[in-house]
C-alpha positions as CSV (number, residue, x, y, z in Angstrom):
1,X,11.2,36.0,23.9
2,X,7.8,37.5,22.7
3,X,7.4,35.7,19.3
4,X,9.3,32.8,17.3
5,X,8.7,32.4,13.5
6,X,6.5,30.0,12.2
7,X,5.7,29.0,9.2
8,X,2.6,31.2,9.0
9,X,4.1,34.0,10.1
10,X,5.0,35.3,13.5
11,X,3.6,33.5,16.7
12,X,3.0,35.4,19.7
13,X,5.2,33.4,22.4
14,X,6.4,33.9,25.9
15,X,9.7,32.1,27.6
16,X,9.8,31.9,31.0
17,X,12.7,30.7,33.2
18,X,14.0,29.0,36.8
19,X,15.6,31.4,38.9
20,X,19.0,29.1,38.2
21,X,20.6,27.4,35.3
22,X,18.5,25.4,33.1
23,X,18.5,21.7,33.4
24,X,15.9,21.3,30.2
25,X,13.8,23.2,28.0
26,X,9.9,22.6,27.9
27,X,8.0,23.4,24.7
28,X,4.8,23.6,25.8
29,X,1.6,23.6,23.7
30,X,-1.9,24.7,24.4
31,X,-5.5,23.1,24.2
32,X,-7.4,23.2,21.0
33,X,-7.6,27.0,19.5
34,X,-10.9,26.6,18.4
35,X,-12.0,26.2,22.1
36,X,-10.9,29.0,23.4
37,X,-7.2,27.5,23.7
38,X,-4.2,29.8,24.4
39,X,-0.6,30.1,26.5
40,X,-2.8,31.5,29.0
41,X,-4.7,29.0,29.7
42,X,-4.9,28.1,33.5
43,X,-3.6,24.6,33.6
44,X,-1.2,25.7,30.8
45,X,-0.2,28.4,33.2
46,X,0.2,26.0,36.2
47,X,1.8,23.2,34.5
48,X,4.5,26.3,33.9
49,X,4.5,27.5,37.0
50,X,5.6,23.6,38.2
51,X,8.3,23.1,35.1
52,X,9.7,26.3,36.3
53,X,9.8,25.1,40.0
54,X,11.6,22.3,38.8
55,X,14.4,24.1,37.2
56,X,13.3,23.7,33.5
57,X,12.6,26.5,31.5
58,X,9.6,26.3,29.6
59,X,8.5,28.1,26.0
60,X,4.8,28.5,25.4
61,X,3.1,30.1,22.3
62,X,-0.5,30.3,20.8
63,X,-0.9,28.7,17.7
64,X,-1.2,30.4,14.1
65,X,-4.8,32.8,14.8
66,X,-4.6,32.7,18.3
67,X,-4.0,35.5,19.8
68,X,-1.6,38.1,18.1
69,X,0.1,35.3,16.0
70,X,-0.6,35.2,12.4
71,X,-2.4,32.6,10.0
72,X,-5.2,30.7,10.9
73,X,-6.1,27.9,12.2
74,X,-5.8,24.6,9.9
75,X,-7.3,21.3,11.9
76,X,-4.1,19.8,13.2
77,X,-1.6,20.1,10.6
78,X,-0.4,23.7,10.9
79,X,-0.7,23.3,14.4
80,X,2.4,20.8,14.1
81,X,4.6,22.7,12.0
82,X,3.9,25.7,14.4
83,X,4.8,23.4,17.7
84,X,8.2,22.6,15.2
85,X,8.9,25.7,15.1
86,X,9.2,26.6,18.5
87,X,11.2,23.3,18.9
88,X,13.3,25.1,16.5
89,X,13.7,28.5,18.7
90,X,13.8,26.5,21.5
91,X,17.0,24.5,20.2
92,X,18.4,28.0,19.1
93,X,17.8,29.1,22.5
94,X,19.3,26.9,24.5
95,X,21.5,24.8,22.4
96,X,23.1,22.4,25.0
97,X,19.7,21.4,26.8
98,X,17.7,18.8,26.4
99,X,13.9,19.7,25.3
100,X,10.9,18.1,26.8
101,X,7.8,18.1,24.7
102,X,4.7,19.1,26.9
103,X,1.2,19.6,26.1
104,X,-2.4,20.1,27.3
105,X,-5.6,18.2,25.8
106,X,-5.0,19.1,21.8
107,X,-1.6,20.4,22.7
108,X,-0.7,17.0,24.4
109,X,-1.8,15.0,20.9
110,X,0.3,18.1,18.9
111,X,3.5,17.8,21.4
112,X,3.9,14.3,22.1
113,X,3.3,13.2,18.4
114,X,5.8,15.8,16.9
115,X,7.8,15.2,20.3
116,X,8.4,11.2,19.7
117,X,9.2,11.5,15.9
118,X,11.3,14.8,16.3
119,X,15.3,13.4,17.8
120,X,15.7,16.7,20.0
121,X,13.1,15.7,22.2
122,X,14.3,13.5,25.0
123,X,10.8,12.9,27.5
124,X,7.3,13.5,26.7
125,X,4.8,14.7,28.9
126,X,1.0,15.2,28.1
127,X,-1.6,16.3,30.5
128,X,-5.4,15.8,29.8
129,X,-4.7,13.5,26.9
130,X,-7.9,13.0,24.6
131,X,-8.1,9.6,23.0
132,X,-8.8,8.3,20.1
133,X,-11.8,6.7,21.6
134,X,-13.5,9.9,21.5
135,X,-12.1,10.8,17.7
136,X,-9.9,9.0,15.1
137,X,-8.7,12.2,14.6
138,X,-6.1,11.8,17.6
139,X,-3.6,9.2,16.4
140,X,-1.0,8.1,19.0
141,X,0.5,5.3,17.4
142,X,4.1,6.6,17.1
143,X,3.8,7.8,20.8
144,X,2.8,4.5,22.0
145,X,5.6,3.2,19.8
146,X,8.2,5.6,21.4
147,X,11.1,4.6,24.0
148,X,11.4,7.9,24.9
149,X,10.6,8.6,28.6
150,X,6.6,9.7,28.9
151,X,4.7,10.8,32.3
152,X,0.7,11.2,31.8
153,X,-1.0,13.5,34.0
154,X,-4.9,13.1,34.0
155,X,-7.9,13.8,35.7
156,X,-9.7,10.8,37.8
157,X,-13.4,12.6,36.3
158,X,-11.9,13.3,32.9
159,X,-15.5,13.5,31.3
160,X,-13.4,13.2,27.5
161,X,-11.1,10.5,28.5
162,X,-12.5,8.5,31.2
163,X,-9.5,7.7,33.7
164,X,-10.7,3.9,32.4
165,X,-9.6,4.4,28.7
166,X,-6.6,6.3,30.1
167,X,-5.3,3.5,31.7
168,X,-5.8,1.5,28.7
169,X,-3.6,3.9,27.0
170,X,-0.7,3.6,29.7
171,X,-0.6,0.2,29.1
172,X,0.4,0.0,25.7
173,X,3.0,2.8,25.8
174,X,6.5,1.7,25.6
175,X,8.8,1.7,28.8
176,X,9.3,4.1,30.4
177,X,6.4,5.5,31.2
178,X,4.7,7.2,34.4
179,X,1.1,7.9,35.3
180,X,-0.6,10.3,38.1
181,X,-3.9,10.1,38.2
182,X,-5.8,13.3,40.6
183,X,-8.8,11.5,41.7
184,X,-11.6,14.7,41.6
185,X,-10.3,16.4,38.6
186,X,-12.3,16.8,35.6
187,X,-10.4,17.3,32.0
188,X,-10.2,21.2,32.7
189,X,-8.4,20.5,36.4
190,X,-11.1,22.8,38.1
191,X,-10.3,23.5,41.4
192,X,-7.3,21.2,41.1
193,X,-4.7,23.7,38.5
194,X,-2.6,24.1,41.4
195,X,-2.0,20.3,41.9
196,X,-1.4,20.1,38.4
197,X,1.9,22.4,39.3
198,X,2.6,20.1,42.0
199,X,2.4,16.9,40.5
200,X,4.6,17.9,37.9
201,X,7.7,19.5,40.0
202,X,7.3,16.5,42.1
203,X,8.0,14.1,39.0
204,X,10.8,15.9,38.1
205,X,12.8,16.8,41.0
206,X,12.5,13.4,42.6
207,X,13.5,12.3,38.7
């Protein structure tokens, strides 16, 4: 899959997949496009790389103006029709699967929000999340709301969200829910991608 149809046009996507069958789909979004936030990104990378290792295949895309995708960017709200929309090819894709909503930083706000209101989605998993604390901008309430499953993946010197404020987060999610905190890594994981990989196909194949 090199592109999925959004609403703004075409967006430049990749699919990759385990070297067996499929036990889920991951749609999994990127960090904020304005920053220099694509499907290439290294943790966005990594966090594939594990998802993959787990047996999950996993969709990835740049937003609308990122990239080779058309449109341009529009503060949040285009941003989460285009994460629908690969839900959507996702669905078409692999019909009888369930699909995980995953995202990085911005892309963890976009996924799990569209994730917890969107009935396809079965578990939500955001790495790097940025509070509100830092912007009203970033509204969790129907995530913290949601019974869906949710694992948190965050850096111990998150210098956006303070591991502090993170945990305070945690706490007033709905069961279940599942935090791994790695101690030295700041929001961007440097030095520490790879254990991003690792902590994520450890979640899932013990799960």
């Amino acid at each position: 899959m090199k592109e999925i149809q959004g609403p703004a046009g075409r967006l430049e996507a990749r699919l990759d997949r385990p070297a067996g069958a499929a036990k889920a789909v991951v749609v999994l979004a990127s960090p904020h496009p304005q920053r220099g936030g694509t499907m290439q990104d290294k943790v966005v990378y990594q966090a594939t790389q594990g998802f993959v290792r787990a047996g999950c295949a996993v969709l990835r895309f740049n937003y609308r103006g990122v990239g080779t995708s058309d449109g341009a960017y529009s503060d949040g709200p285009g941003e989460r029709e285009d994460y629908r929309a690969a839900l959507d090819a996702a669905a078409r894709e692999f019909p009888d699967l369930p699909i995980w909503a995953a995202g990085y930083s911005f892309g963890a706000y976009i996924a799990l929000n569209v994730g917890a209101a969107d009935p396809r989605v079965t578990q939500l998993i955001g790495i790097g999340i940025v509070t509100g604390e830092k912007s009203d901008k970033y509204d969790y309430t129907a995530v913290r709301a949601s019974e869906k499953p949710k694992f948190l993946l965050h850096g111990g010197l998150d210098e956006l969200s303070p591991a502090k404020s993170i945990r305070k987060f945690y706490g007033e999610l709905a069961e279940p829910r599942e935090l791994v905190v790695i101690d030295d890594a700041d929001h961007y994981f440097d030095g520490h991608t790879s254990e991003v990989a690792d902590a994520i196909e450890d979640l899932l194949v013990e799960g």
